[in-house]
C-alpha positions in Angstrom: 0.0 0.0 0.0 1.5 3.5 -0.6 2.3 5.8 1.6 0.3 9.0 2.1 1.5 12.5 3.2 0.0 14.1 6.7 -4.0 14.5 6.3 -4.0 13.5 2.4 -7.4 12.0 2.2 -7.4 10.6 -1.1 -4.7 8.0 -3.3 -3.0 11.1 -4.6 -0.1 13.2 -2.4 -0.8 17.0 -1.6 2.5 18.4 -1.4 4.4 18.9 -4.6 8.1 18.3 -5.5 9.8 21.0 -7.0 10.6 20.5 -10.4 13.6 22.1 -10.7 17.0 22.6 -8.5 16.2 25.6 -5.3 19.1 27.5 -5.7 19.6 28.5 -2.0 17.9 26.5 0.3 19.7 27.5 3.4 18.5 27.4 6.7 18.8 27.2 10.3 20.0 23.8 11.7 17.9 21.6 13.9 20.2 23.2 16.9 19.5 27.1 16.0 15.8 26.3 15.1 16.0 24.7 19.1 17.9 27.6 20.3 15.7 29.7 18.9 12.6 28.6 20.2 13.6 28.3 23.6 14.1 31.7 23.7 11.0 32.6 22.5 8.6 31.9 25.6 9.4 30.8 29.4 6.8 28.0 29.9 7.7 24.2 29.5 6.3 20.2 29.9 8.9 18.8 32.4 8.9 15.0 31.9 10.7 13.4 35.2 10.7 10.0 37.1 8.4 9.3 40.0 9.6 7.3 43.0 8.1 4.3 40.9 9.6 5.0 37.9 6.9 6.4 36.1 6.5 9.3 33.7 5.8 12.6 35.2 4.6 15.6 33.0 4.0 18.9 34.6 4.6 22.9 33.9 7.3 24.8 35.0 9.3 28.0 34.1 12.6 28.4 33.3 15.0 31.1 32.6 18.2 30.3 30.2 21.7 30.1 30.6 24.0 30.4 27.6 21.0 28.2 26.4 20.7 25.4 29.2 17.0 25.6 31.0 17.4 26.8 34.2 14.4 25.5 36.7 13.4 26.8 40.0 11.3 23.8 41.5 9.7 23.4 44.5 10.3 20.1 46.9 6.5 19.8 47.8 5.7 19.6 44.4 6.0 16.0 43.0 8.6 17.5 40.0 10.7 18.9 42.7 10.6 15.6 44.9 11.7 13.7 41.5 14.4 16.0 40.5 16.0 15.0 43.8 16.0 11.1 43.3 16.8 10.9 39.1 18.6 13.7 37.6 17.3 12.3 34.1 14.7 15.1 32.8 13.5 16.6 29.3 11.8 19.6 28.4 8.9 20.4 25.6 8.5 23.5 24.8 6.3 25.3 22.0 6.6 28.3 19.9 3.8 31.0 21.0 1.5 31.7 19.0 0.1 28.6 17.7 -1.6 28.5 14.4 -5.1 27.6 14.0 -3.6 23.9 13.6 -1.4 22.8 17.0 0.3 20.3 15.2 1.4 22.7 12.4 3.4 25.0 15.3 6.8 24.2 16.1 8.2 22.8 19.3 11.0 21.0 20.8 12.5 18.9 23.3 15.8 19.1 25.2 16.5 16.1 27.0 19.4 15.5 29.4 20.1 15.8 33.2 19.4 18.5 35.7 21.9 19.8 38.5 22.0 21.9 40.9 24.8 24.7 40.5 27.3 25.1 42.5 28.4 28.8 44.7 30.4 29.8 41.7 27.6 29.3 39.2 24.0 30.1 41.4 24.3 33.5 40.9 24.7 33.9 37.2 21.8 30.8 37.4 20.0 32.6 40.1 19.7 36.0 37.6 19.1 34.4 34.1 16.0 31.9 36.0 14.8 35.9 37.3 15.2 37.2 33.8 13.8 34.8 32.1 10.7 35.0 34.9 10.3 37.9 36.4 7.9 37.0 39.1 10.2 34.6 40.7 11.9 36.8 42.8 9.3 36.5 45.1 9.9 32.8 45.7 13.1 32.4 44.5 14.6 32.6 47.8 12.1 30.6 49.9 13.3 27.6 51.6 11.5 25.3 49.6 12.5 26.2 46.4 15.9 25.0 44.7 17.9 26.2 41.4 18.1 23.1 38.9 20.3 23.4 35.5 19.4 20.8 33.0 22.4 20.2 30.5 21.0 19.4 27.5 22.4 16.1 26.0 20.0 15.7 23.0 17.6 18.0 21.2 14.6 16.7 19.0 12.8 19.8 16.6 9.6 19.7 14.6 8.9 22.5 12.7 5.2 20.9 11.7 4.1 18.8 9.6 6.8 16.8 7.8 9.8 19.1 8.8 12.1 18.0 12.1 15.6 16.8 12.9 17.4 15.6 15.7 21.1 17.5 17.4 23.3 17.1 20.2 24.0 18.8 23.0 27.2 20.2 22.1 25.5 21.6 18.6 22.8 23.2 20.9 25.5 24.8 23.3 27.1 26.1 20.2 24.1 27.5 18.5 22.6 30.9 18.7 18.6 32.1 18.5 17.7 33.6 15.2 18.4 37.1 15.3 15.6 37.6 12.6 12.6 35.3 12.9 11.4 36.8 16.5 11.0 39.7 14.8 10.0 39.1 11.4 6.0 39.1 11.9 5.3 42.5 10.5 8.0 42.1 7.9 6.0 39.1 6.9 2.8 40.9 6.5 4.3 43.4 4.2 5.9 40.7 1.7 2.3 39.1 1.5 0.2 42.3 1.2 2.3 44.5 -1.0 4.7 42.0 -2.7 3.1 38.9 -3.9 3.9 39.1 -7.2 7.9 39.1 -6.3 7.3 36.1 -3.6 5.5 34.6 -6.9 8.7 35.2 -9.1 10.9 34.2 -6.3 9.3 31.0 -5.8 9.2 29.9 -10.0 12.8 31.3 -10.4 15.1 30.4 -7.3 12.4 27.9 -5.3 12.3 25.4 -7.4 8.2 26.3 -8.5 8.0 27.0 -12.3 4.9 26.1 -12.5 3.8 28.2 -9.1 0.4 29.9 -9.3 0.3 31.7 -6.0 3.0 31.9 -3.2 2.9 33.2 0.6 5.2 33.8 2.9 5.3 31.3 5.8 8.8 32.6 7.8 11.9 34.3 7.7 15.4 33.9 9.4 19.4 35.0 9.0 19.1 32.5 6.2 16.5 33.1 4.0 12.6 32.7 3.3 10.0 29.8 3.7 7.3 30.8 0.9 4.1 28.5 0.8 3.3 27.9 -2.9 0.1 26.6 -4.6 0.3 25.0 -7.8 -1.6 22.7 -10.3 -0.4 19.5 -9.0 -0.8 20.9 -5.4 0.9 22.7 -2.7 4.1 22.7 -0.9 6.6 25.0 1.0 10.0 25.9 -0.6 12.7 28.0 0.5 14.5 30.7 -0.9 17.9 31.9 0.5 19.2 35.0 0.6 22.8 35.6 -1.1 24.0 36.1 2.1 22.9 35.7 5.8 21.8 38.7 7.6 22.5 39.2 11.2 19.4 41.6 11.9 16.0 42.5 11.0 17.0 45.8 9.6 18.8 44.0 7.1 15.7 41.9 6.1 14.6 44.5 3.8 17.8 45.0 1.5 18.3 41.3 1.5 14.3 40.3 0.2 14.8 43.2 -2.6 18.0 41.5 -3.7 16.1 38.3 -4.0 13.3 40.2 -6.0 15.8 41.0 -8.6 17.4 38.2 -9.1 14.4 36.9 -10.0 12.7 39.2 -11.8 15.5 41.2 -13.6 12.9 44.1 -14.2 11.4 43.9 -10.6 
């Protein structure tokens, strides 16, 4: 029996292969698209151990340091009491602002094993768990509550439907957040309501869509664009890469004009 794509309904796939070569299809890695993310909000899902060895899901905050969760947990809750007994832990977290589709967001998981730091590091653990949630420095300090670093040892990212990749912990600690995504929302806007017809070009010229019919812009980072095309034999998502990355969103601008005239010459 063949295989059918995420919510095909009928014999016949829905997402269509480009038909010729993307000529930049740059993009973050699976450790930037992580770092990114969990930067983006301050809520996660920590999965621990119970006392019988059972699965434990609940919410907590966190604050980062150079990129590693940092918890502040309390012993009477059940997370806290497990933290104590098996260091082993994960993390999920989701990008805000979900679409109308959960499953279409993205979201990750860092898994690895929590510490607590030592006098040399609380502080610096202390501040970024404070920066990263305000409100806990009214209960940061109680008895009760301890400081936990989780040291992330393996990273899983899904970017929705059909896009995710795994990393390791060192590729996460060596990864920085998208300077440009957090910040790309209104540039997005513009592209779609002022510029379709150069999204349209970009996507039949450099994304691979010659037969494209409509195209939308889905995203933007440092690397490039993820434009959402429709065409005859369906629809897909292709990505077209700057000529160079850009390091901030005031360079988003220069660098999507750029990619308008390549292609479209009289753009």
């Amino acid at each position: 029996m063949a295989s059918r794509d995420h919510g095909d309904p009928g014999d016949a796939p829905t997402i269509a292969p480009p038909l010729t070569e993307v000529a930049n299809s740059a993009r973050p890695s699976a450790a930037e698209e992580a770092r990114t993310v969990a930067a983006s909000t301050n809520t996660a899902t920590l999965a621990s151990l119970s006392a019988d060895g059972d699965p434990w899901a609940s919410l907590v905050t966190y604050g980062l340091l150079d990129g590693a969760p940092v918890l502040c947990v309390s012993q009477m809750a059940e997370h806290g009491r497990n933290l104590l007994r098996d260091a082993r832990a994960s993390v999920s977290i989701v990008a805000p602002n979900p679409p109308e589709d959960p499953l279409a967001n993205t979201r990750i998981t860092l898994a690895g094993r929590v510490r607590r730091p030592g006098p040399d590091e609380l502080p610096a653990a202390r501040a970024a768990h404070i920066a990263g949630v305000p409100a806990a420095r009214f209960y940061i300090d109680y008895s009760d509550f301890s400081v936990w670093i989780l040291d992330v040892e393996r990273v899983r990212w899904v970017g929705g439907y059909g896009r995710m990749d795994s990393a390791t912990g060192a590729e996460y600690d060596a990864a920085e957040p998208d300077p440009v995504s957090p910040h790309a929302a209104g540039a997005i806007k513009h592209l779609n309501d002022d510029h379709g017809q150069a999204l349209l070009a970009m996507a039949q010229q450099l994304g691979g869509y010659p037969d494209a019919t409509d195209a939308r812009c889905e995203g933007a980072d440092r690397y490039g664009l993820d434009v959402r095309v429709g065409t005859p034999r369906g629809w897909s998502v292709t990505r077209v890469g700057y000529v160079e990355p850009i390091d901030a969103i005031d360079q988003l601008r220069a660098a999507t004009v750029q990619l308008a005239r390549l292609a479209d010459p009289r753009a």
